[in-house]
C-alpha positions in Angstrom: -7.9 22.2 -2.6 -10.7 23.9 -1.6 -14.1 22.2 -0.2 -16.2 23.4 -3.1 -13.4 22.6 -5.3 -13.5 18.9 -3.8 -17.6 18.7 -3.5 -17.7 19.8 -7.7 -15.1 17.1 -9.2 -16.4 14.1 -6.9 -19.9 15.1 -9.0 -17.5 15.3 -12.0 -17.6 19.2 -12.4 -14.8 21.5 -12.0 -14.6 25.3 -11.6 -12.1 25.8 -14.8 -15.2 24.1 -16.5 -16.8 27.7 -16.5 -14.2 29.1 -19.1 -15.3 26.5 -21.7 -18.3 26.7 -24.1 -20.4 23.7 -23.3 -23.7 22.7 -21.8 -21.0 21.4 -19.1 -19.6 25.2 -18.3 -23.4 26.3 -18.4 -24.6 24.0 -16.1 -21.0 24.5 -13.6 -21.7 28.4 -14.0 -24.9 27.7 -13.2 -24.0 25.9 -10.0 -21.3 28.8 -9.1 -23.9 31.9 -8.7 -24.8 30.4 -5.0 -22.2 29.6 -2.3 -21.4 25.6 -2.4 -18.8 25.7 0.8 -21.7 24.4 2.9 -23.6 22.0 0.4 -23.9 18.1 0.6 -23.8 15.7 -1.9 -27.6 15.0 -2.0 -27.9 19.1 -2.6 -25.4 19.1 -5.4 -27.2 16.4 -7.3 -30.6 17.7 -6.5 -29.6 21.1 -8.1 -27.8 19.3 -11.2 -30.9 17.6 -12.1 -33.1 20.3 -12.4 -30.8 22.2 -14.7 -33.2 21.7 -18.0 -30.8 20.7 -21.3 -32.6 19.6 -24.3 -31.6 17.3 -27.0 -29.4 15.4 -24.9 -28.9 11.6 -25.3 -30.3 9.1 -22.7 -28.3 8.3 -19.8 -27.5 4.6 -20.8 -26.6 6.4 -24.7 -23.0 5.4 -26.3 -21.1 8.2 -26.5 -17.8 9.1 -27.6 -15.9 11.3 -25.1 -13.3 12.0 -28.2 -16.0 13.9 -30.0 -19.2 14.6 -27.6 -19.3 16.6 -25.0 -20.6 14.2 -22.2 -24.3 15.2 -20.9 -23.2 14.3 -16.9 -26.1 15.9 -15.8 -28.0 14.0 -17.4 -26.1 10.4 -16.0 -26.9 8.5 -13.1 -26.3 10.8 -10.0 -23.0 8.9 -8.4 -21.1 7.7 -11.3 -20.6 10.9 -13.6 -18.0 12.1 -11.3 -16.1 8.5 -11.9 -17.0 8.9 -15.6 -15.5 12.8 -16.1 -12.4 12.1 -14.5 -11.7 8.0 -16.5 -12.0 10.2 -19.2 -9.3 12.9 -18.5 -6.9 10.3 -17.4 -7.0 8.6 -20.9 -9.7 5.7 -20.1 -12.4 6.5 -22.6 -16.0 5.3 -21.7 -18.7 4.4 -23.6 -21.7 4.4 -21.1 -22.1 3.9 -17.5 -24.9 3.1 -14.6 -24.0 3.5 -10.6 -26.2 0.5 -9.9 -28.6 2.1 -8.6 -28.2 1.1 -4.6 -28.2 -2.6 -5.5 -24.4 -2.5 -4.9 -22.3 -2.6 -8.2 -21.9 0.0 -10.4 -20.6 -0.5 -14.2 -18.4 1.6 -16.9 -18.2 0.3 -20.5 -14.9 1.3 -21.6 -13.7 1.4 -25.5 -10.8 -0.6 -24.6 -9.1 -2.3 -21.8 -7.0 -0.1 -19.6 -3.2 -0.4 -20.0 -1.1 -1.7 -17.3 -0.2 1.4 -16.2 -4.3 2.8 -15.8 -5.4 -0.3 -13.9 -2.3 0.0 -11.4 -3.5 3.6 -10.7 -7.5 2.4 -10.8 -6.2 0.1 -8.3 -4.6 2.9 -6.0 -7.6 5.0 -6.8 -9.8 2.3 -5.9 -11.7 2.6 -1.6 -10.6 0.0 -0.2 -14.4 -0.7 1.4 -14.8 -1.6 -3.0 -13.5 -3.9 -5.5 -13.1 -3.9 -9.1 -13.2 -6.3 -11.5 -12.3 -6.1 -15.7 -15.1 -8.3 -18.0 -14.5 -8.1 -21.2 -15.0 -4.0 -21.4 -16.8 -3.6 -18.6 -15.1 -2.0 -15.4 -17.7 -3.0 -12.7 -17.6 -1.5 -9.2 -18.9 -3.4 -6.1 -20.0 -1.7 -3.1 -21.7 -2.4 -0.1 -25.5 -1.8 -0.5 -26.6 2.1 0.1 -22.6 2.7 -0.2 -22.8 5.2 -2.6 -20.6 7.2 -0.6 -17.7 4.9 -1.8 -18.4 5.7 -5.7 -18.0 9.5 -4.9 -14.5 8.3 -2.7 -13.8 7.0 -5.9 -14.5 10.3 -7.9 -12.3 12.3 -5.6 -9.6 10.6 -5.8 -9.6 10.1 -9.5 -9.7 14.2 -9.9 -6.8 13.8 -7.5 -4.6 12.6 -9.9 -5.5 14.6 -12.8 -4.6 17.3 -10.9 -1.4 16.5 -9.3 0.3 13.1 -9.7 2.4 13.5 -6.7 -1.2 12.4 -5.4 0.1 8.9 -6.4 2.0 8.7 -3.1 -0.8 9.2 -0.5 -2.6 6.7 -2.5 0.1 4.0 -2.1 0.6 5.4 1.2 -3.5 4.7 2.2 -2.8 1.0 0.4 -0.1 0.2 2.4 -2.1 1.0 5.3 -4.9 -1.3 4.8 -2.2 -3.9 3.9 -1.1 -3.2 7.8 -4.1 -3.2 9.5 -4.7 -6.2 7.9 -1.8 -7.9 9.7 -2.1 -6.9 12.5 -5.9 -8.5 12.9 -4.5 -11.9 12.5 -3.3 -13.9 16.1 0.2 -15.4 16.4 1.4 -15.6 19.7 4.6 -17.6 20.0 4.2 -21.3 19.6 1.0 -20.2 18.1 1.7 -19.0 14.4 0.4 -21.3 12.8 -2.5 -18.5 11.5 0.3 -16.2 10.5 2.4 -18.9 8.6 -1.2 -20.0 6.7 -1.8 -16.1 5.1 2.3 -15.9 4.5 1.8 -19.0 2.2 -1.0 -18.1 0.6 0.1 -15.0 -0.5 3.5 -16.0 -1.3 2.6 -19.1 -3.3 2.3 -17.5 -6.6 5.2 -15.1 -6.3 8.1 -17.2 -5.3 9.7 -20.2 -7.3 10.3 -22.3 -4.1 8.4 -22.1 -0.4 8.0 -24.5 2.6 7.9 -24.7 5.6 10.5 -26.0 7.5 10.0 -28.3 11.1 10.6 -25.3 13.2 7.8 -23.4 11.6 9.6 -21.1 9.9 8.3 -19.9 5.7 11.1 -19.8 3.6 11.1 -18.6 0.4 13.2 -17.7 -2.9 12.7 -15.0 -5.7 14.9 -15.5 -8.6 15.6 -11.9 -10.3 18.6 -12.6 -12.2 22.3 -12.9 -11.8 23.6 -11.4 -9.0 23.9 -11.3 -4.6 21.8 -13.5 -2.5 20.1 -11.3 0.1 17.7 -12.2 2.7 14.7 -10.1 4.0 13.3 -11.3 7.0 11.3 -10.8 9.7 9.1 -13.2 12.7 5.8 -13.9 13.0 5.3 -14.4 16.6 3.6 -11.5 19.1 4.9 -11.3 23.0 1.3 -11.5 24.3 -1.9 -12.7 22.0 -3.8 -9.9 20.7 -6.9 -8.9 22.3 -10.0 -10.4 21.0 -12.6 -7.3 19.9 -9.7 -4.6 20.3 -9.8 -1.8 17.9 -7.4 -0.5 16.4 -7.1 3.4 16.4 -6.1 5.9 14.0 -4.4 9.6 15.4 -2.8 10.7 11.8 -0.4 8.3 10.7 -0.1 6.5 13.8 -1.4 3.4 14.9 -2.1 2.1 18.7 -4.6 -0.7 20.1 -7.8 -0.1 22.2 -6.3 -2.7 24.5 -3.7 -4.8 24.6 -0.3 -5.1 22.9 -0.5 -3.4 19.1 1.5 -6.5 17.5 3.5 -4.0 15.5 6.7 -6.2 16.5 6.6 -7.3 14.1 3.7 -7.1 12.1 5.3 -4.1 10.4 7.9 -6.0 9.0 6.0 -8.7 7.5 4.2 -5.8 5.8 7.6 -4.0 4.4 8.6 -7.2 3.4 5.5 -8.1 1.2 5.2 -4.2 -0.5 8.9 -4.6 -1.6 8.4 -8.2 -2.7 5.4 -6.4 -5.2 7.8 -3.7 -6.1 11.0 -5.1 -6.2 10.6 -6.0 -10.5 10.1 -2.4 -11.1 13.7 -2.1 -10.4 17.0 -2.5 -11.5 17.6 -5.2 -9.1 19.6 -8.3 -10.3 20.0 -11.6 -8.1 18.1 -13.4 -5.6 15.7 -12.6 -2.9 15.3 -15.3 0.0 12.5 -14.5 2.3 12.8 -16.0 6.2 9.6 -15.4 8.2 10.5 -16.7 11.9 8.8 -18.2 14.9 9.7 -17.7 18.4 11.7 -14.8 18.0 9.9 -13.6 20.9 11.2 -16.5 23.1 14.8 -16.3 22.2 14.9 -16.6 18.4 14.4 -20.0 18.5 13.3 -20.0 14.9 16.0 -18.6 13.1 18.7 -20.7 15.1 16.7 -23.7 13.2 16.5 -22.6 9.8 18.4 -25.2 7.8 22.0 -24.0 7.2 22.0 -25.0 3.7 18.8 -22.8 3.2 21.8 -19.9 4.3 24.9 -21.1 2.8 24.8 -18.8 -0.2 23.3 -15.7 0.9 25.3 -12.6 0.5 23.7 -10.2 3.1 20.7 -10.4 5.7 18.3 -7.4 5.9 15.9 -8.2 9.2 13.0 -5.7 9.8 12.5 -5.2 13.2 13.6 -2.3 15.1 11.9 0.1 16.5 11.7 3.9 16.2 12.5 5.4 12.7 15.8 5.6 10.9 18.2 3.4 12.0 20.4 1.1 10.7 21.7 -1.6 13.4 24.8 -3.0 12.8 25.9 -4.7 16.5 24.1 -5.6 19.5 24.5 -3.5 22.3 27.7 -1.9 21.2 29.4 -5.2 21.5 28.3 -7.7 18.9 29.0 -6.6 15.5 26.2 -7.7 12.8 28.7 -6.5 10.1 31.4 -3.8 8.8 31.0 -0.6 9.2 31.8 0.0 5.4 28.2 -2.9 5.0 26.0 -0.4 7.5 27.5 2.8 5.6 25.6 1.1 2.1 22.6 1.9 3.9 22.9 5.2 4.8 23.7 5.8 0.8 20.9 4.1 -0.4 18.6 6.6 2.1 20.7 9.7 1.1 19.8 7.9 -2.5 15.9 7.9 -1.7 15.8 11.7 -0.6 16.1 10.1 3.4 19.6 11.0 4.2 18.9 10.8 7.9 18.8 7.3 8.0 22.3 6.5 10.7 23.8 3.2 12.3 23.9 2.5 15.4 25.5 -0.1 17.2 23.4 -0.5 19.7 20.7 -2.5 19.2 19.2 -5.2 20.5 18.8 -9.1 20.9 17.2 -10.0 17.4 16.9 -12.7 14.3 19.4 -10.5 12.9 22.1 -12.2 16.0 21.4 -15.3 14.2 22.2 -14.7 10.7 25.3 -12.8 11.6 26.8 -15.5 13.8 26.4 -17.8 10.3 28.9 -15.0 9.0 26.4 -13.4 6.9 26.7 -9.3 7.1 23.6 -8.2 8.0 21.6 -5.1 9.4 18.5 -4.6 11.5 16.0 -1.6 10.4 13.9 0.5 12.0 10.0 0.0 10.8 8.0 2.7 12.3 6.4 0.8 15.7 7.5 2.1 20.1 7.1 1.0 23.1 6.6 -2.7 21.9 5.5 -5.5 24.4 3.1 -3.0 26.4 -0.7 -2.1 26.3 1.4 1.7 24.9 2.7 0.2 22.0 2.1 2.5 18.4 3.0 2.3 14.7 3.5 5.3 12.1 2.9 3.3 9.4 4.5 6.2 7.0 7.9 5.5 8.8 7.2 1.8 8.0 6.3 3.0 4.5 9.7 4.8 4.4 11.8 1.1 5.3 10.0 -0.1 1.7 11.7 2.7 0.5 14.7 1.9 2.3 15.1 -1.4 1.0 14.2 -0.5 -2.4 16.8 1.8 -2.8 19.0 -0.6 -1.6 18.1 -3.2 -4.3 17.4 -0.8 -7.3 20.6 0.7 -7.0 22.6 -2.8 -6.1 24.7 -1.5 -3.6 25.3 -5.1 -2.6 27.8 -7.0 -3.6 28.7 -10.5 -3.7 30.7 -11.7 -0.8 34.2 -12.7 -2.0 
């Protein structure tokens, strides 16, 4: 997409608006006589509000966008582009305001977004806003003078009228944020006590049963139907505490730490784990998901040896989410202890070849992880890569689409249930 192409539909215009025959087209034909490659936002609206169209209803006017073409022009500045594009994604308004700089921003809507709508509204949404459903009214909060974030909004909406394979960089950006949100909070071992507090909190209301048990560990169980008990699991302990003030920067999809250890290891599994707890009932898996979040697996795996055996006794297979690098599927430590079959690892690399990732391979050489534990209770089990290098130095990075990929990984696994109950 273009920049002009991009600078129109955040204001809710669009070039292919010319070949129509409303006031809209007018006022976009208008707009195309001059060069817009080099305008800014403030120029755009500045030029859209001196178009002159008479006999247009008020800004704050109910109007149907079944029947009416909508006056945008003649709407507050930063909300039309929201407005045009709601509408071509089948969420009809009624009237709108963008708030004005006082922060919050409101869209009546003729009728409540289905499930579907507010999952993409959600995806759509900046993450420096947040949205909120009363009654009819969508209302957008945003940091005062953020009006920048509305026409975010706008951009990403046209986005997805234009080509839903859009969806995934949106999901993508959301993971992200769910990252970097991780890997802010302190948990060096013998000190996750932080980490366990935010795992329980946002666990509570998704699993039937959670504690924690007098090692420190969070267990938890997911009831999806009849069928294999597998675990997902991954610790919650860093080598080194993370560097108070550090930032944490950005060079395309990887990640790295101003100073200090990242905390990847292994933030990025906790993360995985949480994105395919959320997804996991949009597929066709059927049985039991227990959840294992360790301490001191930095020390020794101290945790996971102390997880209560009963808490294991019926679990089928063990999925731990800690490797490094991208694409592989451990199945023995250091060529010598075997985590599993090589027919269990092999389910794997189908369910990746499944997903459109048929380079993910096992190896048997891995390293000392939870993943020791649970196979010396005789439960197959598998270590993945999730995205993060050079762990335990001031070097250590994340490409949080590789992390991205495990979810994908893992749901493959469980959609197409290429587990099966141990005999």
């Amino acid at each position: 997409m273009t920049n002009a192409t991009i600078l129109l539909a955040r204001h809710g215009l669009s070039q292919d608006d010319r070949f129509s025959k409303t006031h809209v087209a007018r006022l976009t034909q208008s707009i195309l006589q001059y060069p817009t490659k080099d305008w800014s936002d403030r120029q755009l609206i500045e030029w859209i509000q001196q178009v002159p169209f008479k006999d247009l209803p008020g800004r704050e006017a109910m109007i149907n966008p079944l029947t009416d073409d909508l006056p945008y022009q003649s709407f507050d500045p930063y909300i039309r582009g929201i407005v045009r594009w709601l509408n071509t994604l089948g969420i009809l308004t009624l009237s709108c305001c963008d708030g004005h700089a006082r922060g919050r921003a409101s869209i009546v809507l003729q009728q409540a977004p289905s499930l579907e709508q507010w999952q993409l509204l959600q995806l759509a949404l900046p993450h420096q806003m947040t949205m909120q459903l009363i009654h009819l009214t969508l209302q957008l909060n945003y940091r005062r003078s953020g009006f920048a974030s509305l026409l975010l909004f706008a951009e990403r909406l046209y986005r997805l009228t234009a080509d839903r394979t859009y969806l995934n960089t949106l999901r993508l950006e959301q993971f992200k944020q769910r990252l970097l949100t991780w890997l802010d909070i302190p948990g060096v071992s013998r000190r996750e006590r932080l980490v366990a507090i935010r795992l329980r909190n946002e666990l509570k209301s998704q699993t039937d049963f959670l504690y924690t048990d007098k090692r420190g560990n969070v267990l938890a169980t997911i009831p999806c139907g009849v069928g294999p008990t597998i675990l997902l699991s991954a610790h919650m302990d860093t080598i080194e505490l993370i560097e108070e003030g550090r930032v944490i920067l950005e060079n395309g999809t990887t990640l790295r730490s101003s100073s200090g250890i990242l905390g990847a290891d292994d933030r990025a599994g906790i993360t995985t784990i949480l994105e395919v707890l959320d997804r996991v009932r949009n597929t066709n898996f059927s049985g039991t998901l227990k959840l294992a979040f360790t301490v001191q697996e930095e020390i020794g795996c101290q945790g996971a040896e102390g997880i209560d055996s009963a808490f294991l006794k019926d679990v089928d297979a063990a999925i731990v989410v800690d490797r490094r690098g991208t694409r592989d599927i451990v199945t023995a430590c250091r060529n010598q202890i075997p985590f599993c079959t090589s027919e269990f690892g092999q389910l794997f690399e189908e369910a990746g070849r499944l997903a459109g990732m048929p380079d993910w391979q096992t190896t048997t050489n891995g390293g000392s992880s939870d993943t020791n534990v649970f196979a010396g209770f005789g439960i197959p089990s598998v270590n993945l890569s999730v995205g993060y290098r050079h762990e335990h130095t001031e070097h250590e990075t994340v490409d949080y689409a590789a992390t991205f990929e495990t979810v994908a990984l893992i749901e493959s696994v469980l959609h197409h249930q290429l587990i099966p109950l141990r005999s």
